[in-house]
BAMILUM-467781 format. One record per residue (C-alpha): x, y, z. Coordinates in steps of 0.2 Angstrom, whole numbers, padded with zeros to 4 digits, always signed. Example, Ala and Ser with C-alpha at 12.3 -4.5 7.8 and 13.67 -1.06 7.14 Angstrom:
residues 2
+0062-0022+0039
+0068-0005+0036
end
This chain:
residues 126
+0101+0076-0384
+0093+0069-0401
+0091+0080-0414
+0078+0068-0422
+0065+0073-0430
+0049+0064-0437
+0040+0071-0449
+0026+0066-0458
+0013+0071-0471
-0002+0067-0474
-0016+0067-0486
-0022+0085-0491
-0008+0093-0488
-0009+0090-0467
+0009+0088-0460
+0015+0084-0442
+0034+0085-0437
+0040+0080-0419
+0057+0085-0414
+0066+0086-0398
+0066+0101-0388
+0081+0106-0382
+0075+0121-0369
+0070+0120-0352
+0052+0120-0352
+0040+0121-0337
+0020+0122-0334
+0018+0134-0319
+0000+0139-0312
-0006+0146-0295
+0016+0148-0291
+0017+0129-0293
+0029+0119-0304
+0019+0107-0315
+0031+0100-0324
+0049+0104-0327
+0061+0097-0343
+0075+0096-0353
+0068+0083-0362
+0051+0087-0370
+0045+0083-0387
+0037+0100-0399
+0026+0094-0411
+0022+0106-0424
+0005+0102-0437
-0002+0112-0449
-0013+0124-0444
-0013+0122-0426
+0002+0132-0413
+0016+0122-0408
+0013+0110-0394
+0025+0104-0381
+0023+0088-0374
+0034+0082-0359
+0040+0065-0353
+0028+0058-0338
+0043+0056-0326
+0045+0075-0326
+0029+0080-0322
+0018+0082-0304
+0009+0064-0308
+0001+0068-0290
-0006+0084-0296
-0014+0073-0311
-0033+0067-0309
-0038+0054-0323
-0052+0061-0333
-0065+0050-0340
-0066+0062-0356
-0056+0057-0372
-0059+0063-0390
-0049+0056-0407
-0038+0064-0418
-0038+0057-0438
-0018+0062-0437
-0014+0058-0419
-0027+0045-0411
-0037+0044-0396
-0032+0054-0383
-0034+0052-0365
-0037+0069-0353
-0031+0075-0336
-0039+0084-0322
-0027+0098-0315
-0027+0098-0295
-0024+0115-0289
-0025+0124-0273
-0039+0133-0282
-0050+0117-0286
-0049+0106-0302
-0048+0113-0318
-0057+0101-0329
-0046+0093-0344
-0032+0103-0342
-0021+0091-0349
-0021+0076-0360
-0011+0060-0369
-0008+0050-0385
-0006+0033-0373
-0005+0022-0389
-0004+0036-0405
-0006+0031-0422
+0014+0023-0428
+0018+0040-0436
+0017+0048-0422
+0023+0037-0410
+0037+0045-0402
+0023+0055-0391
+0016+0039-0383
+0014+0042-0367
+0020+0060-0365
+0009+0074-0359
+0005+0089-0366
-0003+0103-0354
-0016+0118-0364
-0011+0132-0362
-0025+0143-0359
-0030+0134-0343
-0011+0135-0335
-0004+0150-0330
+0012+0148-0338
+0022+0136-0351
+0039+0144-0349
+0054+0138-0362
+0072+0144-0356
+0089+0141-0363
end
């Protein structure tokens, strides 16, 4: 595993570093495993908490409804959104993805990155 970082900083004082997460990380909501990995990216910004974003291949794709919302980040770029299938129903936006982020920031295209305050759980272990 990389120990790579990227970091960049941006007008105002506005700074965004990506590096590799070594843990096990897993989204966990209604006793289901949403996603589980090794290899998942923590991108840190000012002002905002630390976001995990995990590789596609290691997430429950077939638990993942395409949303037609997106919104724009000045830092980041346009994200794309995901509906959460649960046994419970939907929950609405629960996820979203920087499918073609600005160049800065590139090494989250295509990842996904889950809120936490519609998942049960985002557990990081050693």
């Amino acid at each position: 595993m990389s120990d790579a970082s990227t970091s960049e900083k941006k007008p105002g004082g506005h700074t965004i570093v990506i590096r590799a997460n070594g843990h096990r990380v897993r989204v966990i909501h209604g006793g289901v495993t949403m996603a589980d990995t090794q290899a998942a990216l923590t991108l840190s910004e000012t002002g905002l908490p630390d976001v995990v974003y995990f590789p596609r291949e290691h997430v429950n794709m077939a638990r993942l409804e395409r949303s037609a919302h997106t919104s724009h980040c000045p830092f980041k770029g346009d994200a794309s959104y995901f509906h959460l299938r649960t046994e419970a129903g939907l929950i609405e936006n629960a996820v979203w993805s920087y499918e073609e982020p600005f160049e800065q920031v590139g090494q989250i295209r295509g990842y996904l990155a889950f809120y936490t305050s519609r998942v049960d759980r985002i557990d990081q272990t050693s």
